[in-house]
C-alpha positions as CSV (number, residue, x, y, z in Angstrom):
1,X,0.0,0.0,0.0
2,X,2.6,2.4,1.3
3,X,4.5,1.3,-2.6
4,X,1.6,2.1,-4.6
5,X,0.5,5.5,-2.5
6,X,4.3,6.4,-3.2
7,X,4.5,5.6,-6.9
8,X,1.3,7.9,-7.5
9,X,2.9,10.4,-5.3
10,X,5.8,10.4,-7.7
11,X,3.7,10.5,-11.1
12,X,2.0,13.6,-9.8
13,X,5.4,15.5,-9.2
14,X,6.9,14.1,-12.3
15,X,3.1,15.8,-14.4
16,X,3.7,19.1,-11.7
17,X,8.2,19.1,-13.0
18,X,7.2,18.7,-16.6
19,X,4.6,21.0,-17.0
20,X,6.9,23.5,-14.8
21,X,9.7,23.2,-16.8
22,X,7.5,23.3,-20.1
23,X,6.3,27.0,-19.3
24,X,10.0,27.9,-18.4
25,X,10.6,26.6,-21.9
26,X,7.9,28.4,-23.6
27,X,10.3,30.1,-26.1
28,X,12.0,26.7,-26.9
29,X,8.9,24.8,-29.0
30,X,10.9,21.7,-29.7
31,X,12.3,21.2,-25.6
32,X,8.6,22.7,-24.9
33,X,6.6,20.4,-26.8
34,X,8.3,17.3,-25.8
35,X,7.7,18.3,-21.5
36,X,3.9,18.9,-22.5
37,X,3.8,15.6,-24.3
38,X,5.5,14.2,-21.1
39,X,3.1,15.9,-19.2
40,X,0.0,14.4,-20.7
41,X,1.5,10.6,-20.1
42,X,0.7,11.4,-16.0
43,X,-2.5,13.6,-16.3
44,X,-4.9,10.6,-14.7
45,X,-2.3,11.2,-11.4
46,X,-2.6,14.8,-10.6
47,X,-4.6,15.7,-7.5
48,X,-3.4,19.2,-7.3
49,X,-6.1,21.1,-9.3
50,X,-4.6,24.6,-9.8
51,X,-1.5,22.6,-11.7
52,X,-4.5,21.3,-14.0
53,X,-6.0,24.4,-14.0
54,X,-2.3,26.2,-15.1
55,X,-1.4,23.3,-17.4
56,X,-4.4,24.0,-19.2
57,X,-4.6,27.7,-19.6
58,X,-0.7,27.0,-20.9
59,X,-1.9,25.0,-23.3
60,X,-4.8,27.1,-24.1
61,X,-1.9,30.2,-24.6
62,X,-0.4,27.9,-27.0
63,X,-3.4,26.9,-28.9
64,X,-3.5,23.2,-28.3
65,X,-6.7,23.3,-27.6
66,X,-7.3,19.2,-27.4
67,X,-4.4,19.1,-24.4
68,X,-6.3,22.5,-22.3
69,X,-9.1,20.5,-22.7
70,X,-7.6,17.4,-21.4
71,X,-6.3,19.4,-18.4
72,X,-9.5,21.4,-18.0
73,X,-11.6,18.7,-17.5
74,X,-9.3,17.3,-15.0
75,X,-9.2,20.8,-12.9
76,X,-13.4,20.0,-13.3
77,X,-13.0,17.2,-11.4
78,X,-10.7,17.7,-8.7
79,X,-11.8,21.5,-7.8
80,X,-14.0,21.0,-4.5
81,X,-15.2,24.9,-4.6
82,X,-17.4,25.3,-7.4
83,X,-18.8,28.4,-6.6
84,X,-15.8,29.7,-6.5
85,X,-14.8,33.0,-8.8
86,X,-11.7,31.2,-9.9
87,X,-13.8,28.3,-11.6
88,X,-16.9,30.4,-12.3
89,X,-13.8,32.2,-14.2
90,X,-12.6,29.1,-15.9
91,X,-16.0,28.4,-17.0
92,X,-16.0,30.9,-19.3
93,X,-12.8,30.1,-20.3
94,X,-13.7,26.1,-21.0
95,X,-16.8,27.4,-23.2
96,X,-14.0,29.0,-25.5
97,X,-11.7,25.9,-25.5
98,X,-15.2,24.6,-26.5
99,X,-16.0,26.5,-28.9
100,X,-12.7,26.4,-30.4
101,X,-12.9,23.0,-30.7
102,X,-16.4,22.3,-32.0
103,X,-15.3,24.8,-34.8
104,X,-12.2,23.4,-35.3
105,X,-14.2,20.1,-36.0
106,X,-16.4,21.5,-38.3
107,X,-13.4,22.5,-40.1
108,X,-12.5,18.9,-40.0
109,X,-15.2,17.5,-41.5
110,X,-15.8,20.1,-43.7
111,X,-12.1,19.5,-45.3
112,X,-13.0,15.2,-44.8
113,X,-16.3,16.0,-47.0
114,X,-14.3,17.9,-49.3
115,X,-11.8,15.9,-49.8
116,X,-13.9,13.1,-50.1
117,X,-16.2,14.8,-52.9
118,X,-13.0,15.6,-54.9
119,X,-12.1,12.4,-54.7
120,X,-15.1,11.1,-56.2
121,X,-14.8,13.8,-59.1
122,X,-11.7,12.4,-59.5
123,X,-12.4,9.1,-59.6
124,X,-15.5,10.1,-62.0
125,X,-13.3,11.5,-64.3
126,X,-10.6,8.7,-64.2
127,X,-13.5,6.2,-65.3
128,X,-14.7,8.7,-68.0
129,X,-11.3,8.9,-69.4
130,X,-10.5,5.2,-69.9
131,X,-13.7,4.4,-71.5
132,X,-13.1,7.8,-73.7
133,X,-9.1,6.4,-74.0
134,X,-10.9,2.6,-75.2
135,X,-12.9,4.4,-77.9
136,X,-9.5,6.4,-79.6
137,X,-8.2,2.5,-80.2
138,X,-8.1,1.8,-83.2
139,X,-8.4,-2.3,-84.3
140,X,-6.2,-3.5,-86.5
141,X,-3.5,-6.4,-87.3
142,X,-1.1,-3.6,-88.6
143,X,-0.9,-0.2,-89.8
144,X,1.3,0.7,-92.8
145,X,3.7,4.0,-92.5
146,X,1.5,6.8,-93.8
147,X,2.2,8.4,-97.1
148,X,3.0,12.2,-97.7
149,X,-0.5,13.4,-97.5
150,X,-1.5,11.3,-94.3
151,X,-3.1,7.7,-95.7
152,X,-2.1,4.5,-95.1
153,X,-3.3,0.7,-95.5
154,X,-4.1,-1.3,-92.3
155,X,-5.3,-5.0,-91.8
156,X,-7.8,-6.3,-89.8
157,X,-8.9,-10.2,-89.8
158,X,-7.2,-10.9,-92.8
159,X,-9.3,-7.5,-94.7
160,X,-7.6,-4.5,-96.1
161,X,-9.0,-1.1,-95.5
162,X,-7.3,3.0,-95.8
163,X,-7.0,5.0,-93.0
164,X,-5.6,9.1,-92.6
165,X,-3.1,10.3,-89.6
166,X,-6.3,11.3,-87.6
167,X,-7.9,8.1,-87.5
168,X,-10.2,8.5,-89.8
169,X,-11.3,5.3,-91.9
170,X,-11.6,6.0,-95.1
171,X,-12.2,2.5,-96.5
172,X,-13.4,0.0,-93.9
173,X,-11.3,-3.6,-93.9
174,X,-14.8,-5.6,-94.4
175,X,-14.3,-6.5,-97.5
176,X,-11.1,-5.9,-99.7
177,X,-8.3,-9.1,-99.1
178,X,-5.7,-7.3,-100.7
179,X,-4.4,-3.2,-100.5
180,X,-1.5,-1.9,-102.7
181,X,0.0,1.4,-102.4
182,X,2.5,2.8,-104.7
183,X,3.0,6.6,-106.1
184,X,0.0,8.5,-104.1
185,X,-2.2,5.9,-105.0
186,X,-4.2,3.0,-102.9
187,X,-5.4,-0.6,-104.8
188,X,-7.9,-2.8,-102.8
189,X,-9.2,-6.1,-104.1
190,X,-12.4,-7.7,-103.6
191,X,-9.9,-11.2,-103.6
192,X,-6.1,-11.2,-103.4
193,X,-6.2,-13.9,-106.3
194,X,-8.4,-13.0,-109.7
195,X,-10.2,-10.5,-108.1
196,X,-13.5,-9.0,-109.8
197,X,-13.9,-5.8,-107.8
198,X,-11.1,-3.2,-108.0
199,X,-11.4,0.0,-105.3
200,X,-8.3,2.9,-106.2
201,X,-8.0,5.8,-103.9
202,X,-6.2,8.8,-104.9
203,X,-4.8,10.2,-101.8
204,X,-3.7,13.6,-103.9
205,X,-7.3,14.5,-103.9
206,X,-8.7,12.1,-100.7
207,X,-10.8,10.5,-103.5
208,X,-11.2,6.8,-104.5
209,X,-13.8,5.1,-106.9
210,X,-14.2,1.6,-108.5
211,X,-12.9,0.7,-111.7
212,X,-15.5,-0.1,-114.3
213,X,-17.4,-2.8,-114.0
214,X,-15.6,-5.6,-116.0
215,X,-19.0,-6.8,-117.8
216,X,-19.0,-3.1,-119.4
217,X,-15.3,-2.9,-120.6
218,X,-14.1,-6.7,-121.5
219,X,-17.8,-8.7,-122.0
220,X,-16.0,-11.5,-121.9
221,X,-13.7,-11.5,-118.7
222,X,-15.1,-12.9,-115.6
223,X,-11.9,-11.7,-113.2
224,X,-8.8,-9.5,-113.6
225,X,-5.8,-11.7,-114.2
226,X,-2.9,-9.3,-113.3
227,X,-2.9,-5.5,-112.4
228,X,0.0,-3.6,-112.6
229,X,1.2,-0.6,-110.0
230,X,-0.8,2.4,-110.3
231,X,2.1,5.0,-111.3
232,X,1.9,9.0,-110.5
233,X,0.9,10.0,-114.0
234,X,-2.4,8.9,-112.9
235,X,-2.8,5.9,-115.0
236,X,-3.2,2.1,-113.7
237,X,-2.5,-0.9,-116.2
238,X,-4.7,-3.5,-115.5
239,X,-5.3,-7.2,-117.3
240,X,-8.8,-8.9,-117.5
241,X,-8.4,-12.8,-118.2
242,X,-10.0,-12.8,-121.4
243,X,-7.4,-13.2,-124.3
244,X,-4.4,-10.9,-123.8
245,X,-6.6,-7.6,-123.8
246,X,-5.2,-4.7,-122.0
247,X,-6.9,-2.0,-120.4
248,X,-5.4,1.5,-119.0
249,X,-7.5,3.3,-117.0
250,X,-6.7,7.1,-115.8
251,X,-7.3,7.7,-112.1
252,X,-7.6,11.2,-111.8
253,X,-10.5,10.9,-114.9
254,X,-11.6,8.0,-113.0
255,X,-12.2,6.0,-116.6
256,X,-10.7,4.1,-119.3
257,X,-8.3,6.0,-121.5
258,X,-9.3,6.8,-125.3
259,X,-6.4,6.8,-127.3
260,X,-5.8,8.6,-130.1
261,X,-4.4,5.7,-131.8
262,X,-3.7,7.7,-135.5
263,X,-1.6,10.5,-134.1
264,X,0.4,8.3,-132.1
265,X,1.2,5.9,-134.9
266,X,1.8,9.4,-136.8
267,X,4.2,10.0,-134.2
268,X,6.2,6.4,-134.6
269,X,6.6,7.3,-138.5
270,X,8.1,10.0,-137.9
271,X,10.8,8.7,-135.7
272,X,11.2,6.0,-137.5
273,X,10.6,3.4,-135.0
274,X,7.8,2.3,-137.4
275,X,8.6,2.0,-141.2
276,X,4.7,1.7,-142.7
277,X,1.1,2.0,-140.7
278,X,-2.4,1.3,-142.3
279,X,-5.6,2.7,-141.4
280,X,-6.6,-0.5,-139.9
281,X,-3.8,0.0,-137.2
282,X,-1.8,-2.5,-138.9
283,X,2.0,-1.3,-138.5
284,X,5.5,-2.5,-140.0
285,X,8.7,-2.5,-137.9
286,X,11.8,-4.4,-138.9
287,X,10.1,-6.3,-141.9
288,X,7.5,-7.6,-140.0
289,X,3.8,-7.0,-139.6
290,X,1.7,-6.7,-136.4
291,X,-1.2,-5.4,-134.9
292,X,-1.0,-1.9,-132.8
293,X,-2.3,-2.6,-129.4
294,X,-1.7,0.9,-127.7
295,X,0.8,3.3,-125.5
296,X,1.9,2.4,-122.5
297,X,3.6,5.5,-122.3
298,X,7.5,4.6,-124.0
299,X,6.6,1.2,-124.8
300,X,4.0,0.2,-127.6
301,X,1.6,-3.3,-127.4
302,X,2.3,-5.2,-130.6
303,X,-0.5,-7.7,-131.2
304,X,0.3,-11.1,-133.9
305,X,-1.5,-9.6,-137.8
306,X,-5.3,-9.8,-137.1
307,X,-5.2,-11.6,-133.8
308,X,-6.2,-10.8,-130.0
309,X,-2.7,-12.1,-129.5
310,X,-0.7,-10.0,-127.8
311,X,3.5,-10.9,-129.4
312,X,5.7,-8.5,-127.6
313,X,6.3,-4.7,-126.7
314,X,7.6,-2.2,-128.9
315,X,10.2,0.1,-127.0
316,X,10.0,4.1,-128.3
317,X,13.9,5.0,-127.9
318,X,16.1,2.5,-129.7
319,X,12.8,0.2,-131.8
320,X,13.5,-3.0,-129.4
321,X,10.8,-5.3,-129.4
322,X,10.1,-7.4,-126.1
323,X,8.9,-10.7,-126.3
324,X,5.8,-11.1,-124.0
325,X,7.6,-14.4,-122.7
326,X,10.4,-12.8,-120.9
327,X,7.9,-9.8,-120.6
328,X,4.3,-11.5,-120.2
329,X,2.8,-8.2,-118.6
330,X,3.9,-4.5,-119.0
331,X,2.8,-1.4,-116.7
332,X,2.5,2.3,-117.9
333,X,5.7,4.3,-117.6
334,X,6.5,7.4,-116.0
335,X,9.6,8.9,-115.6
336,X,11.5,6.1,-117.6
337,X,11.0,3.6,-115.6
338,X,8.2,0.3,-116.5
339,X,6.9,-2.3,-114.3
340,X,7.3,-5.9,-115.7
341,X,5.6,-8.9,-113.9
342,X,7.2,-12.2,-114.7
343,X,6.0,-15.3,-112.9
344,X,4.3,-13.0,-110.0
345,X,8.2,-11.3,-109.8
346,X,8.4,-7.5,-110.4
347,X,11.2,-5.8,-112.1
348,X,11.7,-2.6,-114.2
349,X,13.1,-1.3,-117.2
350,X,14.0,2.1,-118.9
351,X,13.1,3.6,-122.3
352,X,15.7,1.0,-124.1
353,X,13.7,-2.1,-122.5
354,X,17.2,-2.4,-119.8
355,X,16.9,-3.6,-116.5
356,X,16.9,-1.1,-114.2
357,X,16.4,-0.6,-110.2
358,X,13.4,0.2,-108.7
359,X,12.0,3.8,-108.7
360,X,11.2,5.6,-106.0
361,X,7.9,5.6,-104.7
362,X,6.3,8.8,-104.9
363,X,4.1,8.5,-102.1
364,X,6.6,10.2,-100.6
365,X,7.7,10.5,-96.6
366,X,5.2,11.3,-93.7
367,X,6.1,14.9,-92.2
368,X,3.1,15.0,-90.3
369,X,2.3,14.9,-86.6
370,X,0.7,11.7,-85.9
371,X,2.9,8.8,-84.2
372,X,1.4,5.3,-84.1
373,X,1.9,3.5,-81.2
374,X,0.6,-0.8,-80.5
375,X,-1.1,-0.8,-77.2
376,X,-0.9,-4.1,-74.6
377,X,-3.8,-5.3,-76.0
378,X,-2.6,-5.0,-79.7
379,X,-4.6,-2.2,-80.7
380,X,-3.3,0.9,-81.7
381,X,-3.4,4.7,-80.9
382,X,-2.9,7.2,-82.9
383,X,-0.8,10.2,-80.9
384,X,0.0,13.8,-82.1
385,X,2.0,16.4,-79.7
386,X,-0.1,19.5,-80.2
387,X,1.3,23.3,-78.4
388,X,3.3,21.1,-76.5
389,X,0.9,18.7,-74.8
390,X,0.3,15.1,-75.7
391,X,-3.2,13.9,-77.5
392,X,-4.7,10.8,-78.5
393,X,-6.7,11.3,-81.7
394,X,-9.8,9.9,-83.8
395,X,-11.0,11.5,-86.0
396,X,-11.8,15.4,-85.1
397,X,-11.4,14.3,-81.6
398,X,-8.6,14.2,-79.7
399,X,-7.9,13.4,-75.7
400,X,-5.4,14.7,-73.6
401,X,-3.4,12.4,-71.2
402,X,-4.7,11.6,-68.1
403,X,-2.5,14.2,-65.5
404,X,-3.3,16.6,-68.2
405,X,-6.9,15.6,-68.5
406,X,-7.5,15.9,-64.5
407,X,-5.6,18.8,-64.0
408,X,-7.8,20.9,-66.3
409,X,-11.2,19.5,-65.2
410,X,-10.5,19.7,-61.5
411,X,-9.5,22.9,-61.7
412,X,-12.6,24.6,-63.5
413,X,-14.7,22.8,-60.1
């Protein structure tokens, strides 16, 4: 008994020291604070209740309001004269640590309400931006590089379509199982083998159309055999299956081209490449007759006398003639330079019917803004940098990144 009285006799001079030595250390806030702190660890053991009283007023002076409190409510209870003016005093003075307090707690919640409703705007407009950041992706199997003007050819499930630098599909891959793109100019087939449907897209102009229906230009083709690069003087040499007919059709007219076969055999006589030519486009070169097929720009189709046979190609500079077995199919030149398809293997030749390296294709290189990049789930977006920020874009939309996205819509609440 006497052990225990003397162990709370202690606390309550240890509470009485520290909250001494804490007002002597008022101007010292880091010595101070730790004494009060002490302090508070043997409240429940003071008996003396003008030390309570004084420990809380000091706290009070300091504006720890929770600790006067603490100490207030223990003067409460061990002051014997309540009627006192001294308590009647403190009273008043507890109604203000009060008061302080239930404000300081509507300040609380106030900031815990707030906090919590901007957390919900935030997390509204986190979920609003990944379903908006799932709609800018863009399906496909791959995406080509674009050309100079912003198209290029993507693949989906085995379908070819077109597409521009801002996501917007110009020819949906539903239907076409092969795309081509050479010289400014897009080729989708209906079937990547003997296709019946041809789709060309000039992406000059952001224009496309179908090439005449086969039934109106060669009766008697059911497919198109072989079809040629479309080249950048607008013209596409294609070949139906029927026979060894040829036709040349001009992209930017959108429609077969009429030759005006008389001038252009005019033309031959007077270079010489031809020696005689007869009204029924029967021509003579080297001795030999043949049939004049047509231009494909510096090279001439030579049809066998009176036949749908075609037997070679007449080349303008130099009067070569190329056999149509080492040169079965011939594209329209431009720029000296003619495609020749051999066994389904391309290679080219100049104006003397020599082998020559590829040309350049004038589709040019993309300068534009758009960077495509393969998301985790294979899709793609489509990403410009615009004043400095980061966008997604699809079509004439675009989305900002998410810290960018938050920043601005939290800060207009």
């Amino acid at each position: 008994m006497l052990s225990f009285f003397s162990y709370a006799q202690t606390n309550r001079e240890v509470a009485s020291t520290y909250l001494h030595k804490s007002r002597q250390n008022y101007n010292k806030p880091k010595i101070s604070k730790l004494q009060q702190a002490k302090s508070l660890e043997f409240i429940d053991t003071l008996t003396n209740a003008e030390v309570a009283r004084s420990g809380s007023l000091m706290h009070l002076e300091l504006e720890n309001y929770e600790k006067a409190k603490k100490f207030a409510d223990r003067y409460f209870l061990l002051e014997k004269n309540k009627s006192s003016r001294k308590y009647q005093d403190f009273l008043t003075t507890y109604s203000t640590i009060e008061d302080v307090l239930r404000l300081k707690n509507m300040l609380r919640k106030s900031r815990e309400e707030k906090i919590a409703l901007e957390k919900k705007r935030k997390d509204s407009l986190k979920s609003f931006w990944f379903k908006t950041y799932n709609k800018f992706k863009i399906t496909a199997d791959f995406i080509q590089n674009f050309d100079t003007n912003g198209f290029a050819l993507y693949k989906e499930n085995e379908k070819y379509g077109i597409i521009n630098d801002k996501g917007f599909v110009i020819v949906k891959p539903n239907e076409y199982e092969k795309g081509t793109q050479f010289d400014g100019y897009f080729l989708l087939q209906n079937k990547a083998i003997n296709p019946t449907k041809i789709f060309c897209f000039n992406s000059f102009k952001n224009k496309g159309f179908i090439l005449s229906d086969l039934a109106d230009v060669s009766p008697k083709s059911t497919h198109y055999r072989t079809i040629m690069l479309p080249r950048a003087n607008a013209r596409l040499v294609v070949y139906p299956n029927s026979l060894d007919k040829v036709l040349i059709f001009d992209m930017e007219k959108e429609k077969l081209v009429k030759q005006n076969i008389s001038t252009t055999l005019k033309k031959l006589k007077e270079k010489k490449i031809i020696t005689k030519y007869k009204s029924n486009n029967q021509i003579k070169v080297k001795g030999e007759w043949y049939s004049y097929g047509g231009s494909l720009g510096d090279t001439h189709i030579l049809y066998l006398p009176k036949t749908n046979i075609i037997y070679g190609y007449l080349v303008e500079r130099g009067g070569r003639i190329l056999k149509k077995s080492e040169y079965p199919y011939m594209g329209f030149s431009y720029k000296d330079r003619s495609q020749v398809i051999k066994n389904k293997k391309t290679f080219w030749i100049d104006s003397f019917g020599d082998k020559v390296r590829r040309p350049i294709n004038e589709s040019g290189i993309y300068g534009g803004k758009t960077r495509v990049v393969r998301t985790n789930d294979g899709k793609f977006h489509f990403i410009q940098t615009i004043n400095g920020e980061r966008y997604l874009v699809n079509n004439n939309e675009k989305l900002e990144d998410l810290a960018s996205f938050l920043k601005k819509h939290l800060k207009k609440d």
